[in-house]
N, C-alpha and C positions, 0 to 999 in steps of 0.2 A: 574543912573546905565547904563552901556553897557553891553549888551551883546551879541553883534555883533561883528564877527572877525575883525581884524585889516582893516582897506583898506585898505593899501595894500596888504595884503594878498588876498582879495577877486577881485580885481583888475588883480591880476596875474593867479587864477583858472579862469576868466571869459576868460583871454588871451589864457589860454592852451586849449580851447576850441572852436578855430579858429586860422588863422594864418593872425591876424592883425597886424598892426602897431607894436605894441611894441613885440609879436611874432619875428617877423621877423627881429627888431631888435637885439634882443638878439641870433635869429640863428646862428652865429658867434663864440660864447661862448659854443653852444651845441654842435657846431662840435669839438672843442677842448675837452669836456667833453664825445663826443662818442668816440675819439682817445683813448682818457686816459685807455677805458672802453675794447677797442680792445687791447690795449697792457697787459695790465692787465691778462685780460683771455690768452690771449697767452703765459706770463709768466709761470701760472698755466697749460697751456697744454704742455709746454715743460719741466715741471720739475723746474726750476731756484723758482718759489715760494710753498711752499712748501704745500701738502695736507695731509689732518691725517683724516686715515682711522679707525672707531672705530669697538668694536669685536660683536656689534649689527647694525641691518639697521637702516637708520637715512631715517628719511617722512622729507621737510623742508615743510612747508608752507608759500606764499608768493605771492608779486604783486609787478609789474615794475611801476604800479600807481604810485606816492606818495601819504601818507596819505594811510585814511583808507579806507577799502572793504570789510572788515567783517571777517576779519581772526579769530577773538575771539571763535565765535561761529561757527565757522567752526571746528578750533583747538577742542574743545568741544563735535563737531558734531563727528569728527575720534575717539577723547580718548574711546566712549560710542563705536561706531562698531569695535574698534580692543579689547578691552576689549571682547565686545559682541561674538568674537571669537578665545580666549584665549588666546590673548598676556597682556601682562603687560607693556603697557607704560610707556613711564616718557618722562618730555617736559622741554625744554630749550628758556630762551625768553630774549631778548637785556634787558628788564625790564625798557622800555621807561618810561622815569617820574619818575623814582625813584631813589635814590640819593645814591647808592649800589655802590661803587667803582670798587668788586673785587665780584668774584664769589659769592652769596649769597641764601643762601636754602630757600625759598619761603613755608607757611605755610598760615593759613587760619587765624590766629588770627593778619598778622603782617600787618604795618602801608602801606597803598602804597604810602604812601611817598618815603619809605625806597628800595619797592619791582617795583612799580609800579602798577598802578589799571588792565592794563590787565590778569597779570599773577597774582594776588591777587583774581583777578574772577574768573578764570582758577583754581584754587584751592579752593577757596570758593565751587563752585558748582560741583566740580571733584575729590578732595581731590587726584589729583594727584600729583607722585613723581614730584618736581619741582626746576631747580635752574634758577635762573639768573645772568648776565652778561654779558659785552662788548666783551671778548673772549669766544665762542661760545664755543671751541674747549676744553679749559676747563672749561668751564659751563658741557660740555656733559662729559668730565670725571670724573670730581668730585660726579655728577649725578650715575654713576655708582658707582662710590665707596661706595656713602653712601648708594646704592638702589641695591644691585645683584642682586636683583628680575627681571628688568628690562630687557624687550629682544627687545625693539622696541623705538627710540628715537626721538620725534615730535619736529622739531623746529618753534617754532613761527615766523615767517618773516627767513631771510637768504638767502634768494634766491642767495645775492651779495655776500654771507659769502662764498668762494669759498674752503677759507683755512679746510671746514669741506668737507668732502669726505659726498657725498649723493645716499642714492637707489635707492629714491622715488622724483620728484619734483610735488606740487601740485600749477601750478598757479591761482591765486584765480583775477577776476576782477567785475566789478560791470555795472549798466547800460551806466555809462561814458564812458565805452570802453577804446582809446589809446587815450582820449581826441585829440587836433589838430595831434598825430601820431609822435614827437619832442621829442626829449631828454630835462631834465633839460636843460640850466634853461628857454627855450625859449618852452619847451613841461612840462607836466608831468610826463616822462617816466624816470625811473632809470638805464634801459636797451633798446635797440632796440625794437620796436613790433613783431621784429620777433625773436626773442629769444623762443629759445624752452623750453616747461618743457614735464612730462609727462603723467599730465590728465592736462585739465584746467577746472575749475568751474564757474559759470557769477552767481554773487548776483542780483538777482533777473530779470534775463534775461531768458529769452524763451527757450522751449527745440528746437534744431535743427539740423539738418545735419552736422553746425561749431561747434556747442554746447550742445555736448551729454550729458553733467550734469551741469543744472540748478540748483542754490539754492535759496532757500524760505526762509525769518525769520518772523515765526509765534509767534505770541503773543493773548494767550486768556485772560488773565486777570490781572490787577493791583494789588499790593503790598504796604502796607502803610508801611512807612522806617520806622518809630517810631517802627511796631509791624508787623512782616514782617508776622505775618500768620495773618493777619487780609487780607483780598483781596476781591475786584471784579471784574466778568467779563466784557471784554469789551465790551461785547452786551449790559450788563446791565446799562454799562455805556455810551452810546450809546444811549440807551433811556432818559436817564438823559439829554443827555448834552447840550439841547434843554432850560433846566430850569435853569443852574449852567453857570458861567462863567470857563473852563478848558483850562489851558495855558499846554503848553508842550515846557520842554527844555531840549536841549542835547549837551554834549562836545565832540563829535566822528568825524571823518574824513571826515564822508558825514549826517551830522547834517536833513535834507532834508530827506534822506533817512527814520527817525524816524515819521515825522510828515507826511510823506506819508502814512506810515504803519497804523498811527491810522487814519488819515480819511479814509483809504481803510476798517476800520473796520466800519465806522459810527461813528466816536468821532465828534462832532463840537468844533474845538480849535478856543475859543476866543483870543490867543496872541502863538506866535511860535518865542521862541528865541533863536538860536543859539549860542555856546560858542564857545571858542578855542577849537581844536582839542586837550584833556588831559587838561582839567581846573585845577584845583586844587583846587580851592571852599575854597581859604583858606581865601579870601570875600566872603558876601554872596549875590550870582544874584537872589534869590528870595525875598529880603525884597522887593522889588517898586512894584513885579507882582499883582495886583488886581485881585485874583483869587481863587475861593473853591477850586479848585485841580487842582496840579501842578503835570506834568508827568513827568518823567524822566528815564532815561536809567538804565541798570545794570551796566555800566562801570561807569557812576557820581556816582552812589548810594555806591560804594565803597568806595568812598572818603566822600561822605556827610556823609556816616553812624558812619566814625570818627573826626567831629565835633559836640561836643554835642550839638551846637546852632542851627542846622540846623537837626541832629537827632530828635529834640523837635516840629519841623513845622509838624503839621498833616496834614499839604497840600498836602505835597511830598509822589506823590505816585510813585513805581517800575513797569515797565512794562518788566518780563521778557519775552526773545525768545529763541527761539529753532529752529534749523538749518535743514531744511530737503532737500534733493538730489536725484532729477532725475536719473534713469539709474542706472545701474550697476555697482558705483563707491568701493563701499566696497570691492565687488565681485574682479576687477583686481587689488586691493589695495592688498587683503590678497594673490591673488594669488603671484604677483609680491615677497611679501615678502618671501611665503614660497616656490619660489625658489631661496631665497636669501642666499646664504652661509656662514655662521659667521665665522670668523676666529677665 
């Protein structure tokens, strides 16, 4: 069994994290992919491509990183405080990994094959209005069509999506920072680092002078897939894990990020394996694990909880989080909106 990302994949994140040899080679290729990236937006500021302005404010959420940064439960974090001050959300998401052609309404019972596992989670635990699709523009109409209720529209990722008119941008980064500071493919950046939004967020970075809101993703206690109220805390498990062998595996963007989380609780992980970013689990990476319990994500656990052979392993336990924020981000969120004008 692997379950270790490709080498070359991990090969080319360890590059964008300096500007070695093969860095430096491929600069070349980023400078022709930053051009691309200047003409583009210029297109869109002068009119020639075309922006759709909808009759609600749109929040996107997003990161010039490639891969992940925690947008999930970030997305998650806003639906709970714009609700908590009586808007009515609804969220639009690419619906990465799911094999959705054309606009598709997103619900808590459907396959994320079909939907994708982020925005399957995103409704799982939000039961919010939701569609997805590659054209964003009309993901967020059809969203309103089916949902009037709707005064407020999150999009999951889009930062790049220019063609949707935006109120709000939320850039979201992680400890990695601008890794080496380089555009694709010779950086990790999908945009300049200095591209502007208008809050930015650091997953799991320090409050500061650069960075007025800091997020946390907190996690007290595990979840067994088989029988999701069955659970225990991670203190409790903590003191166990001294007697039990406890692997932990995850298929997310910054895999790392996961098994930090739990030794910063006190777990001892006897084995840590990381998957591809969106596995699909349609093998299964925990038959070889020699292990009483196996931790895993809420984003794999989407996908294993619809395979019943993997459903059935009482090893696999869930470790949900929840997103918490420094600062007064709510607070110029809702302002910002309610002096936003609807058309």
């Amino acid at each position: 069994m692997s379950t270790s990302p490709p080498v070359m994949a991990s090969i080319v994140m360890r590059a964008w994290q300096g500007r070695g040899v093969l860095a430096c080679l491929l600069w070349p290729l980023s400078w022709v992919f930053g051009l691309l990236i200047t003409v583009r937006r210029a297109l869109y500021a002068v009119g020639l491509l075309k922006r759709t302005t909808l009759p609600v404010p749109v929040i996107v959420v997003g990161n010039i990183f490639v891969g992940g940064t925690g947008k999930t439960p970030l997305v998650i974090w806003l639906i709970a405080q714009l609700r908590a001050h009586g808007f009515s959300p609804g969220v639009i998401s690419r619906g990465y990994g799911g094999k959705a052609e054309r606009v598709q309404v997103v619900n808590a019972s459907m396959s994320p094959l079909l939907v994708g596992d982020e925005p399957l989670l995103m409704a799982q635990k939000t039961g919010v209005p939701m569609m997805v699709g590659r054209n964003r523009v009309a993901a967020a109409q059809a969203l309103l069509a089916a949902h009037p209720e709707v005064d407020v529209i999150i999009s999951d990722d889009g930062l790049q999506h220019y063609a949707l008119d935006r109120t709000i941008e939320i850039q979201l980064s992680d400890t990695r920072g601008h890794g080496n500071g380089w555009l694709l493919p010779a950086g990790p950046l999908r945009e300049p680092a200095s591209r502007r939004s208008d809050f930015y967020v650091v997953n799991g970075g320090a409050v500061g002078n650069d960075n007025p809101y800091a997020m946390q993703l907190l996690a007290v206690r595990a979840e067994q897939l088989a029988q999701r109220s069955v659970h225990i805390d991670l203190s409790d498990l903590a003191r166990k894990s001294g007697a039990m062998n406890i692997a932990a595996v995850a298929g997310i963007g910054n895999p790392a990020r996961f098994f930090t989380m739990l030794r910063a609780q006190g777990v001892r992980l006897s084995e840590e394996h990381a998957l591809a970013d969106h596995f699909d689990f349609a093998s299964n990476p925990f038959q070889d694990i020699a292990a009483d319990i196996i931790l895993i994500t809420e984003k794999d656990a989407v996908k294993c909880a619809s395979n019943p052979a993997l459903v059935q392993d009482t090893r696999l336990w869930v470790v949900p989080v929840e997103a918490t924020i420094s600062g007064s981000l709510t607070k110029n969120i809702v302002e910002k909106l309610r002096g936003h004008p609807t058309a």
